[in-house]
C-alpha positions in Angstrom: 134.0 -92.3 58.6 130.5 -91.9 57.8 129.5 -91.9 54.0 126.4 -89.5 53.1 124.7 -89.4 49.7 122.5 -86.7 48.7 119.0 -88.7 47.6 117.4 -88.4 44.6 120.2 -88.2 42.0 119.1 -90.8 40.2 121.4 -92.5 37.9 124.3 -90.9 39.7 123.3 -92.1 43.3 122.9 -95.6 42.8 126.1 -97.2 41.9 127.6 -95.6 45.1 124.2 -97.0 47.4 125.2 -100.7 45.4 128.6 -100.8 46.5 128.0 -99.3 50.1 125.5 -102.4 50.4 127.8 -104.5 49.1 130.5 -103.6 51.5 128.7 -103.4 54.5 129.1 -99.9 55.0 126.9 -97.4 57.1 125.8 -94.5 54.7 123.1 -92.0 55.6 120.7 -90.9 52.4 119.6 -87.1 53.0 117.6 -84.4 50.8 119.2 -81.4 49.6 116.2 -79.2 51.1 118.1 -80.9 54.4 121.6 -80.0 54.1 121.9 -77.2 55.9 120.0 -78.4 58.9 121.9 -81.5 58.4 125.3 -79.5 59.1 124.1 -77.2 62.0 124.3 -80.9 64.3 127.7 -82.1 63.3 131.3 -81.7 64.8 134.2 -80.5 63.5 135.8 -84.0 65.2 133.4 -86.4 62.9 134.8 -87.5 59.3 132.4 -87.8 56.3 132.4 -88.4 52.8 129.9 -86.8 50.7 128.5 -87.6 47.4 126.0 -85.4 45.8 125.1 -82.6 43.8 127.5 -79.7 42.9 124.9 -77.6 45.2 125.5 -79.6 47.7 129.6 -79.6 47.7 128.7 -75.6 47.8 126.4 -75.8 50.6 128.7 -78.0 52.4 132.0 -76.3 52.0 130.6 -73.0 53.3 130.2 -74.7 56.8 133.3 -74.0 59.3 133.1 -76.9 61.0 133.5 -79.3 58.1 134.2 -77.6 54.5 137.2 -78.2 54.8 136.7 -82.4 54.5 135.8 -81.6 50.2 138.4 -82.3 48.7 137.7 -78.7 46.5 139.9 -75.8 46.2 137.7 -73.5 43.6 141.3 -71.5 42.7 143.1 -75.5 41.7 140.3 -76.2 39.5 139.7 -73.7 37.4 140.5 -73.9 33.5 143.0 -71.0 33.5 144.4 -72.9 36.4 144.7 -76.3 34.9 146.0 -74.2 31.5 149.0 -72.9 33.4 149.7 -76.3 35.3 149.2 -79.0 32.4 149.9 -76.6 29.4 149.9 -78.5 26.2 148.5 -81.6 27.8 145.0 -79.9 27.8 143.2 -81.2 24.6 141.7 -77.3 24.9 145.2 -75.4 25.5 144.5 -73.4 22.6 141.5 -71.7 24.3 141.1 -67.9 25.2 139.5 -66.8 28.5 137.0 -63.8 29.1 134.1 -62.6 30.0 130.9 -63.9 28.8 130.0 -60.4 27.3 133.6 -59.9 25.4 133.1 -63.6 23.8 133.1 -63.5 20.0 132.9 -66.3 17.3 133.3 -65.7 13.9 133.1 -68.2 11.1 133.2 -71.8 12.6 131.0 -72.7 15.6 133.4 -72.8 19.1 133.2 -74.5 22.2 132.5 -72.7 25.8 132.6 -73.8 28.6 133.0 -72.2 32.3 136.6 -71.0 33.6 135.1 -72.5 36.7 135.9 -75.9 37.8 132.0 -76.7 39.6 130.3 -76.0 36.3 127.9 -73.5 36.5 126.5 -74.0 33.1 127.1 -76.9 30.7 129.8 -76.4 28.2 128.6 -76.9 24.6 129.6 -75.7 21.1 127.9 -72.9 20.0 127.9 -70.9 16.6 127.3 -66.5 16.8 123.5 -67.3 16.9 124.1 -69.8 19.5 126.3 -67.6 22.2 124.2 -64.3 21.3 120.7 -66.8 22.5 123.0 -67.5 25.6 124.3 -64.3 26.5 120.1 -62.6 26.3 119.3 -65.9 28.5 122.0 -64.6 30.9 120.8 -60.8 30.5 117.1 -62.1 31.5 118.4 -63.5 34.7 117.8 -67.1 33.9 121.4 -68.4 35.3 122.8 -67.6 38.5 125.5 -65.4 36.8 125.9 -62.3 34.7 128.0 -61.4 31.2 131.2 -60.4 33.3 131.5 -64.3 34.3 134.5 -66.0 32.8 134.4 -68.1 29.9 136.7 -71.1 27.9 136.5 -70.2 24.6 137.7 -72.9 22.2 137.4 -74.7 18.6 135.9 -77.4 18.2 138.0 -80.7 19.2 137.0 -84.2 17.3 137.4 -87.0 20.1 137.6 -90.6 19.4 137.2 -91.7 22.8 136.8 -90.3 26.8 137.8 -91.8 29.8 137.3 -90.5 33.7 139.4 -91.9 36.3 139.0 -91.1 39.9 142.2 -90.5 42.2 142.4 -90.9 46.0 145.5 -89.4 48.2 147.0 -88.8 44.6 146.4 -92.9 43.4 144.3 -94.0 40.3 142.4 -95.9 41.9 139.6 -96.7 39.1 137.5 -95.5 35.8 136.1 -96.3 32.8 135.3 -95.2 29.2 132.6 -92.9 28.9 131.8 -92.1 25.5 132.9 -92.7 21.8 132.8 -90.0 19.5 130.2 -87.6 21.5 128.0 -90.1 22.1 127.8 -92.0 25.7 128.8 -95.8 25.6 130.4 -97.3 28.6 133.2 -99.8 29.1 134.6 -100.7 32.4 138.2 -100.6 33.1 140.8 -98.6 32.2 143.8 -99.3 29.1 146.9 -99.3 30.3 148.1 -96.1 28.1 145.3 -94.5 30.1 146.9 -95.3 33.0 150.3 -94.4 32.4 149.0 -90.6 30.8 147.6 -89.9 33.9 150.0 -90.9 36.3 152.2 -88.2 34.1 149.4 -85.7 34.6 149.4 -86.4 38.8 153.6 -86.2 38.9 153.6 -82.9 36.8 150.8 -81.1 39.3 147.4 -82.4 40.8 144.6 -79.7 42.2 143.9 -82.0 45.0 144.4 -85.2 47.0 141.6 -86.5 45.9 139.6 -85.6 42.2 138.5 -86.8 39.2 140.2 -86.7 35.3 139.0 -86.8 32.3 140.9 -88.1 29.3 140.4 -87.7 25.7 141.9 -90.3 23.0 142.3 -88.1 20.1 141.9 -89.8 16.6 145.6 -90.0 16.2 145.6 -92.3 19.5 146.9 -88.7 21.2 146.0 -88.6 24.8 144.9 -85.5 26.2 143.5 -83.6 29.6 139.4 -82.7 29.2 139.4 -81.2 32.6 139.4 -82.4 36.3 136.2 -82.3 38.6 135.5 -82.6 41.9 135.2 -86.3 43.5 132.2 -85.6 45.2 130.1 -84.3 43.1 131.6 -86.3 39.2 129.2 -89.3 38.2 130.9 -92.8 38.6 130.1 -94.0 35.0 131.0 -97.7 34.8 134.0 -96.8 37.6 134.2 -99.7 40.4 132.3 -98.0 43.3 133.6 -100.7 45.5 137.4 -100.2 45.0 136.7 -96.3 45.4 135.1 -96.7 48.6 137.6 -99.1 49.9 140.4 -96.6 48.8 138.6 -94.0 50.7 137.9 -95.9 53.5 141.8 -97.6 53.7 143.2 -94.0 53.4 141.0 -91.8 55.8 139.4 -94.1 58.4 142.6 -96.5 58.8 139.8 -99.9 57.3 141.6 -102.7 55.2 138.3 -104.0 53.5 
């Protein structure tokens, strides 16, 4: 298997690059201006992991010779999806879905987000000044979508804390905390009521073999569903980069590491 990272992500490349070193592990660094000259030379009989942007997983999964190795299915990760599947385990299960142009708020500011699982905008709590500032944005062409694009329309959720764990061939295999009450601060590891809520979530349904979840600890210590994401394209947070890549490596190119 052959590991390739999209360059110049920053924050988000570098804990992969660390444990790749750290492992011994051939990886090949390559500019998204690249990809798609990148893919015309490869065979549908090589294996890769990719890690990069969510451009990238697009770019890559359009290619018949080797879309089909992300582990993406756009139908499995959308929100209306995950709301039929996980029902009342979704910390947003109380959210209404439509188009961009026939969302309303009234009163109390609400939170929107994408019905699409590869975001295609950043979901963010808006009050009616907020979404009608959003929705002339999208009338002046400034996102890669128009008003008839699906939206999550919810209220406002108050989370104590937010996990993301990363699953390979169906397995937790790591995570960490990622924020505490809106605000990013990173611990390591996972509790073990983390684990156990998410192994529930992975025997009830899973969108893939391989993805990433992200948990919210409600102020009453209620655990609940955020959303799921797609493995190759989710930031690692504090998440050991070594055991994922060992996992990976154990369970698609046959290596005991």
């Amino acid at each position: 298997m052959k590991f390739v990272i999209q360059n110049n992500l920053i924050k988000n490349q570098k804990p992969y690059i660390e444990a790749l070193n750290h492992l011994n592990v051939d990886y090949l660094l390559i500019d998204f201006e690249n990809i798609k000259s990148f893919l015309k030379n490869l065979s549908s009989k090589e294996s890769f992991w990719f890690f990069g942007s969510v451009g990238m997983v697009k770019e890559i999964q359009k290619d018949p010779k080797i879309g089909n190795q992300i582990s993406y299915n756009e139908e499995n990760f959308l929100f209306s999806t995950l709301k039929d599947k996980y029902k009342d385990l979704l910390v947003n299960f109380d959210a209404d879905i439509c188009s961009l142009n026939d969302a309303v708020i009234i009163g109390m500011s609400k939170f929107i987000r994408p019905n699409k699982g590869l975001k295609i905008f950043q979901g963010s709590i808006l009050n009616s000044d907020g979404l009608k500032q959003f929705k002339n944005e999208v009338k002046k062409n400034k996102f890669e979508f128009n008003l008839d694009e699906l939206v999550v329309v919810a209220s406002k959720k108050f989370i104590k804390k937010e996990y993301r764990v990363f699953i390979v061939d169906k397995k937790i295999v790591t995570g960490s905390q990622y924020m505490i009450e809106g605000k990013i601060n990173l611990s390591e590891g996972l509790p073990e009521e983390i684990i156990v809520f998410v192994m529930k979530a992975i025997n009830i349904w899973v969108p893939a073999e391989n993805f990433v979840i992200d948990i919210a600890q409600m102020y009453n210590n209620e655990l609940k569903i955020i959303e799921v994401n797609c493995i190759h394209s989710a930031g690692p947070y504090l998440a050991n980069m070594n055991l994922l890549i060992k996992s990976i490596l154990y369970t698609y190119d046959g290596e005991r590491s």
